[in-house]
MDTraj code that builds the backbone (N, CA, C; nanometers):
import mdtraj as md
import numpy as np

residues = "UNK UNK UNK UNK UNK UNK UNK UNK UNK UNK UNK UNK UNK UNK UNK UNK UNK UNK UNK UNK UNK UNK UNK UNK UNK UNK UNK UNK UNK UNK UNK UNK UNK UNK UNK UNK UNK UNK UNK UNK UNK UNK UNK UNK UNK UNK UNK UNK UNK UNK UNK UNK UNK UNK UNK UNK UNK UNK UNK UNK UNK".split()
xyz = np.array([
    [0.0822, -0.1201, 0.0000],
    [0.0000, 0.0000, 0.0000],
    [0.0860, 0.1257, 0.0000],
    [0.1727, 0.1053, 0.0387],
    [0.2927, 0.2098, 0.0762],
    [0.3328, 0.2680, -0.0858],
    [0.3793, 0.1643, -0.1479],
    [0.4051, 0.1733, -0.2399],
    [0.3833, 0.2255, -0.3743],
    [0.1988, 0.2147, -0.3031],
    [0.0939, 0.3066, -0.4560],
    [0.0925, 0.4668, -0.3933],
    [0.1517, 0.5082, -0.2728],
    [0.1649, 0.5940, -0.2066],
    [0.2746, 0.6745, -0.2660],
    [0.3628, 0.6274, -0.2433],
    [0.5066, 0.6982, -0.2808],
    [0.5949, 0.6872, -0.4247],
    [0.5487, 0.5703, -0.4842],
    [0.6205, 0.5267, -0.5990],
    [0.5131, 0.6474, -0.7387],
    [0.4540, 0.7024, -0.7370],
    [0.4332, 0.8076, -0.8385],
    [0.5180, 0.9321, -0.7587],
    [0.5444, 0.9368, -0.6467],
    [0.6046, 1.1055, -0.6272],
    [0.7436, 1.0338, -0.6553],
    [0.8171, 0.9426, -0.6456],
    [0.9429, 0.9182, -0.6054],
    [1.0016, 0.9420, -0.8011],
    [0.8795, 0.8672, -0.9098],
    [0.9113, 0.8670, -1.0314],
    [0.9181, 0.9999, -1.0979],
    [0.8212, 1.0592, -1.0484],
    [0.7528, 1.2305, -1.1003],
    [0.8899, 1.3088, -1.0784],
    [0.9735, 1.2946, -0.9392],
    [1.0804, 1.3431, -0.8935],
    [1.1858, 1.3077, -1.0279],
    [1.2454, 1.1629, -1.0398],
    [1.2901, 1.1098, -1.0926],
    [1.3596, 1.1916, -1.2767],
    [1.2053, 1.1975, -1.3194],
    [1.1513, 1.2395, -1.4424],
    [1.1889, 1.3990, -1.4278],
    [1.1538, 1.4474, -1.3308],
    [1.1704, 1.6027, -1.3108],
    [1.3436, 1.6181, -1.3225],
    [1.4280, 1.5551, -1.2625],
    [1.5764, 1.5428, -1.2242],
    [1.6320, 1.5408, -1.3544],
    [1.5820, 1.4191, -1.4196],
    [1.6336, 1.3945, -1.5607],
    [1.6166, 1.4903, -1.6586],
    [1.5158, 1.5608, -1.6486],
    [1.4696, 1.6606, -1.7670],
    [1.5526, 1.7995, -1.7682],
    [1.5711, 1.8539, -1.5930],
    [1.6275, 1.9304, -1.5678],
    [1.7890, 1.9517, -1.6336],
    [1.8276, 1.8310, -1.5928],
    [1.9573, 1.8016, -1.6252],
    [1.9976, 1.8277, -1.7780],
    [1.8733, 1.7663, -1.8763],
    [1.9259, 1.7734, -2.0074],
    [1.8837, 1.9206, -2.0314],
    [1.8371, 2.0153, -1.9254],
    [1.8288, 2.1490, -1.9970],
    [1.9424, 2.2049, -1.9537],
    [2.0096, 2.1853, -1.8545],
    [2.1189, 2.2292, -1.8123],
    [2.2770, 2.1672, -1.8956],
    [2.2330, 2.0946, -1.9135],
    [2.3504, 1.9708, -2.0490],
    [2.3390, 2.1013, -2.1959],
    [2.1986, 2.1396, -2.2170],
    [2.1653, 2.2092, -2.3294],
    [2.1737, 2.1366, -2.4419],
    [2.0687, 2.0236, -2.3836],
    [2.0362, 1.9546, -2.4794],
    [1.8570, 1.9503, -2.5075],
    [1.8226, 2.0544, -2.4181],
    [1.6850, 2.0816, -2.4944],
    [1.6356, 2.1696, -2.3729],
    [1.5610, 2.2863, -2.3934],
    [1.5020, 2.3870, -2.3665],
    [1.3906, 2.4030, -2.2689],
    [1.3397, 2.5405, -2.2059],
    [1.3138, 2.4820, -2.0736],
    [1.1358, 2.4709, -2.1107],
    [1.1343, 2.4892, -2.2368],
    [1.0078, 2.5023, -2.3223],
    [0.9807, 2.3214, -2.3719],
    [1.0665, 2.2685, -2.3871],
    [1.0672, 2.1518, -2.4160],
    [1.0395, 2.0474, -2.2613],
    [1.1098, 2.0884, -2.1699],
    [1.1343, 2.0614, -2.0318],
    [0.9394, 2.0604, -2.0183],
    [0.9017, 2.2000, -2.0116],
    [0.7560, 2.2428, -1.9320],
    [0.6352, 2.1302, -2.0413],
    [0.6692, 2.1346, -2.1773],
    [0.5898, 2.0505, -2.2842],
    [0.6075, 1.9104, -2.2155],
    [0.6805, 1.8262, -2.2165],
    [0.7392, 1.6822, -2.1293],
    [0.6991, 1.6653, -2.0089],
    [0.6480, 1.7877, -1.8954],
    [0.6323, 1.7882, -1.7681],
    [0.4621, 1.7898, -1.7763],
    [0.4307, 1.8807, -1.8300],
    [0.2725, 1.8436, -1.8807],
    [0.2104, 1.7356, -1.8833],
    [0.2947, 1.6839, -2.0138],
    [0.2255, 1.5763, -2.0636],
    [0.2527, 1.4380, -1.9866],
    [0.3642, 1.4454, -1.9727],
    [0.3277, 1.3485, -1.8388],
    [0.2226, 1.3395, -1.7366],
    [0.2027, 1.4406, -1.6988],
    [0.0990, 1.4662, -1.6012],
    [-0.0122, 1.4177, -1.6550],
    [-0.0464, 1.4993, -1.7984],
    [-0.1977, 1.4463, -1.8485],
    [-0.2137, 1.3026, -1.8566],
    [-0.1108, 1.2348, -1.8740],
    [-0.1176, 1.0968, -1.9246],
    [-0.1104, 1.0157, -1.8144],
    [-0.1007, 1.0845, -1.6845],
    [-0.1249, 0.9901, -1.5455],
    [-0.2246, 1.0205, -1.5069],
    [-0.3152, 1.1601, -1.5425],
    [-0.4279, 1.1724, -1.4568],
    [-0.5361, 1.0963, -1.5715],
    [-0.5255, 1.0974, -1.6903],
    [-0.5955, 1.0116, -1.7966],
    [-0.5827, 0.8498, -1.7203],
    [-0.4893, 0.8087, -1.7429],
    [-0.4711, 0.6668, -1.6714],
    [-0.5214, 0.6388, -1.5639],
    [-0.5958, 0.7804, -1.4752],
    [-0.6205, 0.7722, -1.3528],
    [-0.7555, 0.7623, -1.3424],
    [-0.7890, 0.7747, -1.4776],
    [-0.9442, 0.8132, -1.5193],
    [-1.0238, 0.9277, -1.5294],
    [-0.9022, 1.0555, -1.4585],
    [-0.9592, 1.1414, -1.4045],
    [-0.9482, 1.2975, -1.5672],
    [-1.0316, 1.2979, -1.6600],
    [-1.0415, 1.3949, -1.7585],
    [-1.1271, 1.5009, -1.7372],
    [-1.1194, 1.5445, -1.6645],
    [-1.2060, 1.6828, -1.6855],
    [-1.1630, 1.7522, -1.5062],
    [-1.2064, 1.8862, -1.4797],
    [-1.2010, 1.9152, -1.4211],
    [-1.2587, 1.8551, -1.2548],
    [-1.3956, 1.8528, -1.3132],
    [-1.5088, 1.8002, -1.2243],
    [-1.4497, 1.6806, -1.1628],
    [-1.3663, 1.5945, -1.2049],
    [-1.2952, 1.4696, -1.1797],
    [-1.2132, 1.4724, -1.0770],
    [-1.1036, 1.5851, -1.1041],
    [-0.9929, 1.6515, -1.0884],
    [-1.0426, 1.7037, -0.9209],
    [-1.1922, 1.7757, -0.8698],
    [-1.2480, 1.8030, -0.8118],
    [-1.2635, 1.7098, -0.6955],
    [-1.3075, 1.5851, -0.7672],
    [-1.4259, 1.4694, -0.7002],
    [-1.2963, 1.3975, -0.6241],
    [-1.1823, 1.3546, -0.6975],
    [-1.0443, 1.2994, -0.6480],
    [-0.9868, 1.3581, -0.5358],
    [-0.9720, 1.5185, -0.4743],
    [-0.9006, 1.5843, -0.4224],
    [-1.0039, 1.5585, -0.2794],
    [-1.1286, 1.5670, -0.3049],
    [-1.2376, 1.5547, -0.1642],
    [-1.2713, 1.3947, -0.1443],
])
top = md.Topology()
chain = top.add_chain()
for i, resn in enumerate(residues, 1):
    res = top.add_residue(resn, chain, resSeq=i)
    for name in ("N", "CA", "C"):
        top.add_atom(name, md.element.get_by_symbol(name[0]), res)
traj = md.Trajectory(xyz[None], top)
């Protein structure tokens, strides 16, 4: 249980570290960085089931 707890912040971190790095390497931009950080996001809260605001809402309460 622990695990469905911490293992999305520990990856999100992960993903954030790596991205950072290749903007700082200057190997891609912090516009490219924020596009990648997004869409990740959308594609976990989609997976999460959660598309729309109202969702987004119902999850947090």
């Amino acid at each position: 249980m622990i695990c469905l707890i911490f293992f999305p912040m520990y990856a999100f971190y992960q993903i954030g570290k790596q991205l950072v790095r290749e903007v700082e390497k200057g190997n891609s931009t912090w516009a490219t960085f924020w596009t990648t950080t997004v869409g990740v996001f959308v594609a976990v809260f989609t997976l999460l089931g959660v598309t729309s605001v109202d969702d987004l809402s119902t999850l947090g309460s």
